[in-house]
C-alpha positions as CSV (number, residue, x, y, z in Angstrom):
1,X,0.0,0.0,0.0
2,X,1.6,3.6,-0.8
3,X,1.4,6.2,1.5
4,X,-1.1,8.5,-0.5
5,X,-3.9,5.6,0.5
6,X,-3.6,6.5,3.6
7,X,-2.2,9.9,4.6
8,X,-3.9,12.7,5.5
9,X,-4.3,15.5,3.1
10,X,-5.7,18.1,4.5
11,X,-3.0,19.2,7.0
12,X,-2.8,22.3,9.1
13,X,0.4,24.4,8.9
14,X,1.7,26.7,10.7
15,X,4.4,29.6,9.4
16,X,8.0,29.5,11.4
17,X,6.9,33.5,12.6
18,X,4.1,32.1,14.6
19,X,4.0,31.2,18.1
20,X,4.2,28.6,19.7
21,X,0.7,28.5,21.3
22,X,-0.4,29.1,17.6
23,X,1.1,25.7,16.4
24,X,0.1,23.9,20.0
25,X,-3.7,25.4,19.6
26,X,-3.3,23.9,16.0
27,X,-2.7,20.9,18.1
28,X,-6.2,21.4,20.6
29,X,-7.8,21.9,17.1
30,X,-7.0,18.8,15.2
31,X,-6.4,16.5,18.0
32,X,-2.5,15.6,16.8
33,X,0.6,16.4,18.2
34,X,2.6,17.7,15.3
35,X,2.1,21.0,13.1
36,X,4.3,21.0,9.6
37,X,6.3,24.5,9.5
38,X,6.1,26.0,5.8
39,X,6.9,28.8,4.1
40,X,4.4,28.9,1.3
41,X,4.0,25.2,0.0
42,X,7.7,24.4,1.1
43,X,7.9,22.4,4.5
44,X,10.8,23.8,6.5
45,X,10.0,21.8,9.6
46,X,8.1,20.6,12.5
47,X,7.1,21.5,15.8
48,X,5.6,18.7,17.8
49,X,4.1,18.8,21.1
50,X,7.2,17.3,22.3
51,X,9.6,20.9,21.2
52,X,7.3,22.6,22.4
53,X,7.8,20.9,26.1
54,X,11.5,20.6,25.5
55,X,12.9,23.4,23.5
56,X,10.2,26.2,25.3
57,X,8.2,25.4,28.1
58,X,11.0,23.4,30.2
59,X,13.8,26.5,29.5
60,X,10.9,29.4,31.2
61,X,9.9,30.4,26.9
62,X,6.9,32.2,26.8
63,X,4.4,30.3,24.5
64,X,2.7,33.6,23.6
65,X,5.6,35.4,22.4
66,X,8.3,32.5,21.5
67,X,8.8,31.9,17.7
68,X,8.0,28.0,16.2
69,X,11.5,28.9,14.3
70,X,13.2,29.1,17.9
71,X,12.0,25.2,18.7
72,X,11.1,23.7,15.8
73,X,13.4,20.3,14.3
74,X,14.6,22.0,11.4
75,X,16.4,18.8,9.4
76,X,12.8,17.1,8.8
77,X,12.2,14.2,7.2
78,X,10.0,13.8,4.8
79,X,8.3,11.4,2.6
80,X,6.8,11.3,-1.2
81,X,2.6,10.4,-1.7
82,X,4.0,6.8,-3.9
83,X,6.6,5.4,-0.5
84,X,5.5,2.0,0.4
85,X,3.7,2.0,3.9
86,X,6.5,-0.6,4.6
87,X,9.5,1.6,3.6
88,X,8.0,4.3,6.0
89,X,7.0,2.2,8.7
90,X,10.8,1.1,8.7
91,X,11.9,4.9,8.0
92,X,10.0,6.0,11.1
93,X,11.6,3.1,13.4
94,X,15.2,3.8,12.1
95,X,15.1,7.4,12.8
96,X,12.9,7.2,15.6
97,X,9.6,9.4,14.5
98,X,6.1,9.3,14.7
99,X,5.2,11.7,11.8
100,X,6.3,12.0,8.5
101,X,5.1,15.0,6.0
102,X,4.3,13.8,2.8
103,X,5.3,16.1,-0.4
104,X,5.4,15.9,-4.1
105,X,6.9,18.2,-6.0
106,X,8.2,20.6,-3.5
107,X,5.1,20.9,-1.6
108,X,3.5,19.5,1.0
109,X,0.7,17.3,0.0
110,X,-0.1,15.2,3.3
111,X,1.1,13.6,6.5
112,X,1.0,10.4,8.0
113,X,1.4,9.0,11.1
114,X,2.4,5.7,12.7
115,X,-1.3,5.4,13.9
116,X,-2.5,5.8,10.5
117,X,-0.5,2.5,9.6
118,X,-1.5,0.5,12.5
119,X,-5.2,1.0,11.4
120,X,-4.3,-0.8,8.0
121,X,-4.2,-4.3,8.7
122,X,-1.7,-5.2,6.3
123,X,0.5,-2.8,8.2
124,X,-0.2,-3.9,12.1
125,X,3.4,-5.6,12.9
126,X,5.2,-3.0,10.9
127,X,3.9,-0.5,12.9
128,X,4.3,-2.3,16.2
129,X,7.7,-2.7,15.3
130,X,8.5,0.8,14.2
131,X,6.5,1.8,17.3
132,X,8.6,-0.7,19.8
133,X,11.5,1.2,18.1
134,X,10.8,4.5,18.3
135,X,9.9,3.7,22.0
136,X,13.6,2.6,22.6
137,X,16.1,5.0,24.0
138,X,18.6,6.5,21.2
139,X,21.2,5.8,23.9
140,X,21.1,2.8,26.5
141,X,20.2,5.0,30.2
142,X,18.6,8.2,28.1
143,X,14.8,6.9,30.0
């Protein structure tokens, strides 16, 4: 199965100027816990509930007034519409993410997440996997 079967495609955005309680009430809104960055159709990164937590709210940032550029992941990796589910589900587990944006062409066309691929039955212990590790610490102790 290829990723554009099962990604969504309308995805929220936010721009790297906003704040960051613009991208986490993006977050309330759609019920997920990662916002694309673009800059018109281009994706430039992600914020994810998790920056938000670590790069703001745990060094005293002010969500109202902080910048999505200042805690963002920058180098994000991202996926065409025609992957295999399986390449991604292994993509996910080797670089330990739950989210991938999907673009064609230069622009973001979609996202999908690791739940997305668990509710495809084909995909079930690929997921699992990729899930069990992504779950695993990057280096032994870091939990």
């Amino acid at each position: 199965m290829k990723l554009n079967q099962m990604m969504t495609k309308k995805v929220r955005t936010c721009s790297p100027d906003a704040t960051v309680q613009d991208a986490a009430r993006i977050m309330a809104e759609v019920n997920c816990g990662a916002v694309p960055v673009t800059q018109g159709d281009k994706v430039v990164g992600i914020i994810t509930d998790r920056d938000i937590v670590l790069r703001c709210v745990t060094k005293g940032g002010a969500t109202n007034t902080s910048k999505v550029s200042e805690c963002m992941t920058r180098d994000c990796v991202t996926v065409t519409p025609d992957m295999d589910a399986h390449e991604a589900a292994n993509l996910m587990a080797s670089r330990q993410i739950r989210r991938l944006p999907v673009v064609e062409n230069g622009k973001l066309c979609g996202i999908v997440a690791l739940g997305d691929m668990a509710t495809v039955n084909i995909h079930v212990n690929e997921a699992g996997q990729a899930l069990s590790d992504i779950s695993e610490p990057a280096t032994p102790g870091a939990h």
